[in-house]
Residue, then its C-alpha position, 0 to 999 in steps of 0.5 A: x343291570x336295573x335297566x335290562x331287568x326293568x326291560x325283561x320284566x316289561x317284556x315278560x308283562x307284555x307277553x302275559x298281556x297278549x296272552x290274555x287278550x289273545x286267549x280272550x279274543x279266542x273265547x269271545x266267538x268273535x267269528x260268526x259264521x251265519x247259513x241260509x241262501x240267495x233269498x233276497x230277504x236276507x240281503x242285509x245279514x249279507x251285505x257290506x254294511x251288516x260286515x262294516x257294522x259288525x267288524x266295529x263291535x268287533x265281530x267278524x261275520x260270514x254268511x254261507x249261501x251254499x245249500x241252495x235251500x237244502x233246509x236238512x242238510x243246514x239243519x245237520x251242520x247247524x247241530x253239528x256246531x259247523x254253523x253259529x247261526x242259520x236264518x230260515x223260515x219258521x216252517x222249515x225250523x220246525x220241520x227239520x228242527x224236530x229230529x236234533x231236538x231243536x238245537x237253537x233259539x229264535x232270536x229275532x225276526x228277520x222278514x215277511x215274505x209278502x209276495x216272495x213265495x208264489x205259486x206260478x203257472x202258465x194258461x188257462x190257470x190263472x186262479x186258485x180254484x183252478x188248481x184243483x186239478x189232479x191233472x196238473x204238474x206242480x213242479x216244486x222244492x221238497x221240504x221247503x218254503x214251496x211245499x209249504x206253500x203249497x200245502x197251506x193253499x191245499x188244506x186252507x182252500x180244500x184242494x180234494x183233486x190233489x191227494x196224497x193216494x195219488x201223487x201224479x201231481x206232484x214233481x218234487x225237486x231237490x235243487x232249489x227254487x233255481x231248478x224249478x225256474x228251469x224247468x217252468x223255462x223248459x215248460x216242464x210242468x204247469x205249475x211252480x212253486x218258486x221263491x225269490x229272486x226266482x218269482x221275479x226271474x221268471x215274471x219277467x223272462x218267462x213268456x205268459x207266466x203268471x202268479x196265481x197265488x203269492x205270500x202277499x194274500x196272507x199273513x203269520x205263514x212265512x215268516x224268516x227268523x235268525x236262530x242262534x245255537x243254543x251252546x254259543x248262546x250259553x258262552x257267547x251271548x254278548x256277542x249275539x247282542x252285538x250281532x242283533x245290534x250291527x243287524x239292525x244298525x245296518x238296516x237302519x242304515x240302507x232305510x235312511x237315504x237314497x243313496x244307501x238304499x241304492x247300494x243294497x239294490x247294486x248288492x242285491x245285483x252283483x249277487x244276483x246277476x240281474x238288473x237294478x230294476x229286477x232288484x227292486x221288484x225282488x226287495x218290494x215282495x219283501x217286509x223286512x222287520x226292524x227293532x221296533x217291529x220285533x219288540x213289539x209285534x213279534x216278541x212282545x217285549x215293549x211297546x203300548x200294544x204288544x203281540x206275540x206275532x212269532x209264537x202265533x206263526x208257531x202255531x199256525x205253521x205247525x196246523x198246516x204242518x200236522x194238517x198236510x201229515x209232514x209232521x205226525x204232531x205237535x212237536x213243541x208242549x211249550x213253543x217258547x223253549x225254542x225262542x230267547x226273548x233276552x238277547x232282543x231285550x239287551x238290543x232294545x235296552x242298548x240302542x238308543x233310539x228305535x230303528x227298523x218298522x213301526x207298526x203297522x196300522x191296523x186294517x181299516x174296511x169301508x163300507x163297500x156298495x152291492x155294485x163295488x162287491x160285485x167288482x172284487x176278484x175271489x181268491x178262494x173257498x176256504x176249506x172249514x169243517x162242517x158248520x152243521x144246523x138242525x132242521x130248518x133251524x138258522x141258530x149255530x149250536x156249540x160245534x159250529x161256534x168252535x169252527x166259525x172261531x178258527x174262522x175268525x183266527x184265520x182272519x185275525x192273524x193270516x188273512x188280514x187284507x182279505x173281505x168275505x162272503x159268507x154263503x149259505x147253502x140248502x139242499x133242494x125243495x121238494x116241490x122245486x120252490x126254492x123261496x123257503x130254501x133261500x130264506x133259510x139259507x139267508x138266515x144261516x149266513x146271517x147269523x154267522x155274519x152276527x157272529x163273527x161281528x160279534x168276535x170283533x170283525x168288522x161288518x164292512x167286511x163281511x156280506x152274506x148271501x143266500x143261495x138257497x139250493x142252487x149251487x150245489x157241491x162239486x160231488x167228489x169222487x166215491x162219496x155216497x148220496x147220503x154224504x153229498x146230500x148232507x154236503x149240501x146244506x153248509x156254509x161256505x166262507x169265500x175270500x176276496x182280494x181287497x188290495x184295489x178297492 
């Protein structure tokens, strides 16, 4: 009878045993089920490695890629609670963010995207500045990566042909990067806006297309973060740390060897339905950010040169926004209540070795003969506000400083590889001599090449040029005399591409 008592009560504490680990297993969010798309920057949060890493912390995660890019509709099941995480760029977060009070935290940075959003099109435009045509049918995904795009192009390069008044220029799309690749297949449009595996796709298939403005030309724009909701990071944050840490391994993991890097590519295939090489084109137009890259550079949390590169994408992507009129205003007083810098913290405090990224150097500029100049392709004018002088005068007043500082900010943090011209410009002399006029324009552009040295550019970088009266604005449509006239004496800032100097 002791014996059969003995055996019940055993029973009886297995049962309670199980009980307990089953309810725990129940309330540990074991389950994480992630949303985004085919983009191939999150490759790794979908692959077999990130699901072998995870499933030994004892997580099991799911990625669902069904929205084709539908950045509201993600947004509405995320706040919902029907997702526990959601990977996007940071500008879509923002958008669409807004309307549930933004009801998740970035948690890290996933990837930059460094030529995997393009502006595409077909002959005769082959730069920017030709696409300032009204006349042109630019084909994109509204609401998302491509339109953001695209409205950065307009409002950094002063786009004044493509207006809002008139949207004839405009063919938005609601299927994705996909059904733009379609339609530039059909040639129904002139230009398109795609991101990958698309930009590849149609490099490759589509005959004379080519990239006229790409992601790889600037930084601190399009950027992609994970973003875990706010309630499961409240009762579930460990498992947040786990996640983090199977990422991170995983990455680890494809970068330590051929063979593994080999086997994301074969992923990225059997995905994709394309070939090995298309593949590896696709993960080149792709920075991908590891542990070291994201305590350091992005949250400033360790390392000896911290930067708070997110909370600087923040900024900058809610300008265009506010620039391009998608958001009426600054919708953040505090950008850091939608960031958690702790679960990044716990990752950086529990592995035991750096993995991912190091940082990356810092651009070095040589010193550039006036032949070599000469050699640089121009990527654009930047749109800046007026950098007004008194009469005859070559000193910059206040007003002015403050538009050459947002200047070198662009500089500083989204165009880091490009060299630029500074031209100054003059109206027309009286008496048709234009000596005088090229001095003082000389001398109004070297005083913003003093400038913005003095902000801590490198001169190499930078040449400045008098052209006096002899390149006049383009006069745009309406705009009085008084106002062209005044259009003229200004000073210009033109980008050049430095990648093959």
């Amino acid at each position: 009878m002791k014996r059969i008592h003995a055996a019940i009560a055993l029973l009886l504490l297995l049962v309670f045993c199980g009980g307990v680990w089953f309810f725990k297993f129940q309330e540990s969010g074991k389950s994480i089920l992630v949303a985004g798309d085919d983009y191939q920057g999150y490759a790794i949060i979908r692959s077999d490695e990130m699901r072998k890493q995870a499933k030994q912390r004892g997580l099991t995660v799911s990625f669902t890629p069904k929205d084709k890019g539908n950045y509201a509709d993600r947004l509405e099941r995320f706040s919902k609670g029907e997702y526990q995480a959601i990977v996007l760029p940071v500008s879509s977060w923002l958008q669409h963010g807004k309307q549930y009070n933004y009801p998740g935290v970035i948690v890290a940075a996933i990837a930059k995207s460094n030529g995997a959003d393009a502006i595409l099109a077909f002959p005769p435009v082959k730069e920017v500045k030709d696409l300032n045509n009204g006349k042109l049918k630019f084909v994109y995904t509204a609401d998302s990566p491509s339109s953001f795009l695209l409205g950065l192009t307009r409002t950094d390069f002063g786009m004044d042909n493509l207006t809002e008044a008139d949207k004839s220029w405009q063919k938005e799309v609601a299927g994705g990067s996909e059904e733009v690749y379609q339609l530039a297949q059909q040639h129904k449009g002139d230009v398109f806006v795609m991101w990958e595996p698309e930009v590849s796709k149609a490099l490759h298939t589509i005959p004379n297309m080519t990239v006229v403005w790409d992601s790889s030309k600037f930084n601190g724009y399009i950027e992609d973060v994970i973003v875990f909701h706010k309630d499961f990071v409240r009762d579930h944050k460990g498992d947040c740390v786990k996640f983090m840490e199977a990422y991170f391994t995983a990455m680890r993991t494809y970068k330590s060897s051929k063979a593994n890097h080999d086997r994301l590519i074969k992923e990225i295939c059997d995905a994709v339905g394309c070939k090995p090489e298309l593949a590896e084109a696709m993960t080149q137009k792709i920075d991908f950010h590891g542990l070291h890259d994201n305590c350091n550079r992005q949250f400033g949390i360790s390392g000896e040169h911290k930067a708070d590169g997110i909370l600087n994408c923040i900024s900058s992507c809610v300008n265009v926004l506010v620039r391009t009129k998608e958001m009426q205003s600054e919708p953040l007083s505090d950008p850091t209540t939608i960031i958690d810098k702790s679960i990044l913290q716990e990752v950086h405090d529990h592995m035991l070795a750096d993995v991912g990224n190091t940082d990356a150097a810092k651009r070095e500029f040589r010193e550039l003969t006036a032949d070599e100049w000469k050699t640089l392709k121009e990527i654009g004018v930047m749109r800046i506000e007026p950098i007004d002088f008194l009469q005859g005068e070559s000193d910059l007043d206040a007003d002015a400083q403050k538009q050459v500082d947002a200047f070198v900010k662009l500089l500083s943090v989204n165009y880091t590889d490009a060299r630029v011209v500074v031209k100054g410009h003059t109206g027309p002399s009286v008496d048709g001599d234009d000596t005088e006029n090229i001095k003082l324009s000389q001398a109004r552009a070297d005083a913003v090449i003093n400038y913005l040295t003095t902000a801590g550019l490198s001169p190499n970088r930078l040449r400045a040029v008098g052209c006096g009266s002899s390149e006049p604005p383009a006069r745009k449509p309406g705009e009085n005399r008084l106002s062209f006239n005044r259009r003229k004496q200004r000073v210009e800032f033109v980008l050049y591409n430095d990648t093959d100097i």
